[in-house]
N, C-alpha and C positions, 0 to 999 in steps of 0.2 A: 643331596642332589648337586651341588654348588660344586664339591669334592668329587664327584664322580665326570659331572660336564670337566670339571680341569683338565683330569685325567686325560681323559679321551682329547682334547683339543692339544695338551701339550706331545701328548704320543703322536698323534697327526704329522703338528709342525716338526717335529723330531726326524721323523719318519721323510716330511716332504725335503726337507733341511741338505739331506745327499740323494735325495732323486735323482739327480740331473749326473752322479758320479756313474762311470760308466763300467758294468761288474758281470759276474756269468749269467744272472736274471733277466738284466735289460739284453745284453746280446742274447741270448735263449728266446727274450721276445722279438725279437725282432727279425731273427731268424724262422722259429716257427712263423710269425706274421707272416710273412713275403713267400712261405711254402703251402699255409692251410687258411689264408686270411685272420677277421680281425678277432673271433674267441678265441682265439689262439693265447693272444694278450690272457685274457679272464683265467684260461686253462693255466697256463703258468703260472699266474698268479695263485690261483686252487693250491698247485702242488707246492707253492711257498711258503702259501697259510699253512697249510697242513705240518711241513717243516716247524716254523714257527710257533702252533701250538703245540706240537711235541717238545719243544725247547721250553715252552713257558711249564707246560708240566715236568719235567724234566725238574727245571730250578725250584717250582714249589715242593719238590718232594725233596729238596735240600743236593742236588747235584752238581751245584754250582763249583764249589772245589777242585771238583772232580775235573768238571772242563775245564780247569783253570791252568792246569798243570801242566810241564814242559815237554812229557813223553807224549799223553794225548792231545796237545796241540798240533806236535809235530806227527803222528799216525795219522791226524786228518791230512796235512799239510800236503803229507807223501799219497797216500791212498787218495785225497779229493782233488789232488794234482792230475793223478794217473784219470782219472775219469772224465776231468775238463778235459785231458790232453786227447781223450778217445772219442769226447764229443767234439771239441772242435774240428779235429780231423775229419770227421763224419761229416760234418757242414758245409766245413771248405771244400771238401773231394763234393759235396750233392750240388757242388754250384758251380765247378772246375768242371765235372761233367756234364753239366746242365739235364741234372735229373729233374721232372716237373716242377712245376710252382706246386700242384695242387695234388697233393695221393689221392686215388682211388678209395671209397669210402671202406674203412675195414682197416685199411695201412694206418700206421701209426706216425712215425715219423722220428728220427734222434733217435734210430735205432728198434726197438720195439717198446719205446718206452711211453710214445706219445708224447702231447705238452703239459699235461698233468703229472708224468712221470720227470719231465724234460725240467720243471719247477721245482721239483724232490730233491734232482741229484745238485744243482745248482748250485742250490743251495745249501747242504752236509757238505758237498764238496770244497768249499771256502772257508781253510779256517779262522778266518779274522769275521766273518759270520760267526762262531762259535764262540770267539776271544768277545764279542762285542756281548751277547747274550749272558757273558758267562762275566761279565762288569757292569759296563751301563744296563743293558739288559735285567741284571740281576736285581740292580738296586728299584727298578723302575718296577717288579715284579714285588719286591716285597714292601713297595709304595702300596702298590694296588692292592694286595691283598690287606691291606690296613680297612681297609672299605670290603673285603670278604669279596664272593664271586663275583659281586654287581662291580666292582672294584678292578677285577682280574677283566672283566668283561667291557670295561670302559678304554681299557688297557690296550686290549688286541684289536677291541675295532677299532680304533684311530689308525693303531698301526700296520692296521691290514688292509683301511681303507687309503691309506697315502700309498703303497704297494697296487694297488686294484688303480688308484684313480690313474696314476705315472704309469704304468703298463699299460695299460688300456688306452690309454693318450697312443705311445708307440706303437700299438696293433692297430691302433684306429690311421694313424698318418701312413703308416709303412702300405696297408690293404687298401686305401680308400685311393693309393695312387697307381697302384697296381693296372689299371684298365689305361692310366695315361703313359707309363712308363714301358720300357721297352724289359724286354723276357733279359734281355741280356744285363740291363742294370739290378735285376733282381739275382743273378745269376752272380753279380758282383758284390751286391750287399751278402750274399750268404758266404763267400769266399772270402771279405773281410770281417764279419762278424766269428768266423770258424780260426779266422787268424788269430783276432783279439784274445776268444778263449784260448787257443795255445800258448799266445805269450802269458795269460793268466794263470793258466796251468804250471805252466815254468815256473813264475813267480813263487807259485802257489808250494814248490816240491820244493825249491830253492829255502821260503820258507822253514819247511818244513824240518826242514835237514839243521837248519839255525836251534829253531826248537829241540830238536834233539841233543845238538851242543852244549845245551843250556840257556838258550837267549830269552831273558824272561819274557811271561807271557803276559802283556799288558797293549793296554788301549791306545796310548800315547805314541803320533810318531808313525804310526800308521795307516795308508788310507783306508778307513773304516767302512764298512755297510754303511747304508742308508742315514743320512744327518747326522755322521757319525757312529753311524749303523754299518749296515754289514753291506762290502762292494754288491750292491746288487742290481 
């Protein structure tokens, strides 16, 4: 039990460690926030967990290698470039034209994807997300499974609750100002959060195209996701 509390507290602090670093998850929250209010937060979050447990099975079923390598790095890099680059566009033009804060109930928002969808791509889309899982990630994974599923499960909830608690912080600040702030500063915050994705996106292909040159694929050196985790 001793082993398993570690677990879960050192994932946590792990997790809390690059909260504060700013990636396509946080702008995505904070974006959805200030369009559909404060679930919005939770819902991105859902779609990151979701990401996230597909990576944790992914590496127990031994695919860790696999994302390790210089062509798949840089496929992400290119393709999850191309995706930030179409969402943040999306963002910046819904707040350049001052389309509502709030969709009509049935609309989704980020496209047809929703913020549950909006959390999915986010996150596939960054490949220093994928470099991180596919090192520290990995090793943190096969820590956990030393302790079997209660072990695996000690693992992801820390990690998913530092991801829920930091997100949810920002959809809680960004909605709960909403009624004091003016239409036009929300119309600003979605016009620079749609910026910051595209410079990410850049990054991201820029990237991308390294990896395919050969630029090894390692943790070192670059801003990581979350406490050294994934820019999120």
């Amino acid at each position: 039990m001793r082993a398993l509390f570690a677990l879960f507290v050192t994932s946590l602090i792990v997790g809390f460690s690059g909260a504060l670093m700013p990636g396509p998850v946080s702008m995505v929250t904070i974006s959805q926030s200030a369009r559909h209010g404060f679930w919005a937060g939770p819902l991105v979050t859902a779609g990151h967990a979701m990401a996230e447990v597909a990576a944790v099975a992914a590496l127990a079923m031994g695919l860790g290698k696999v994302f390790k390598r210089s062509l798949v790095a840089g496929l992400i890099g290119l393709l999850g470039g191309g995706v930030l680059l179409w969402m943040g566009v999306d963002i910046a033009r819904s707040g350049w034209v001052g389309i509502a804060l709030e969709l009509e109930p049935g609309e989704m928002g980020v496209g047809a994807f929703g913020s549950v969808g909006a959390g999915v791509l986010a996150s596939i889309s960054n490949p220093y997300w994928v470099v991180w899982w596919a090192s520290v990630g990995a090793g943190y994974v096969v820590m956990a499974l030393r302790r079997g599923l209660p072990g695996l499960g000690a693992f992801l909830s820390g990690h998913i609750l530092s991801d829920l608690s930091w997100n949810s912080l920002l959809a809680f600040l960004i909605a709960s100002g909403r009624g004091l702030l003016s239409v036009s500063f929300y119309r600003g915050v979605l016009v620079v959060c749609g910026l910051i994705l595209v410079a990410l996106a850049i990054y991201f292909i820029y990237s991308g195209f390294g990896f395919l040159r050969g630029k090894p694929v390692e943790t070192e050196g670059v801003p990581l996701p979350r406490g050294s985790k994934e820019l999120s």
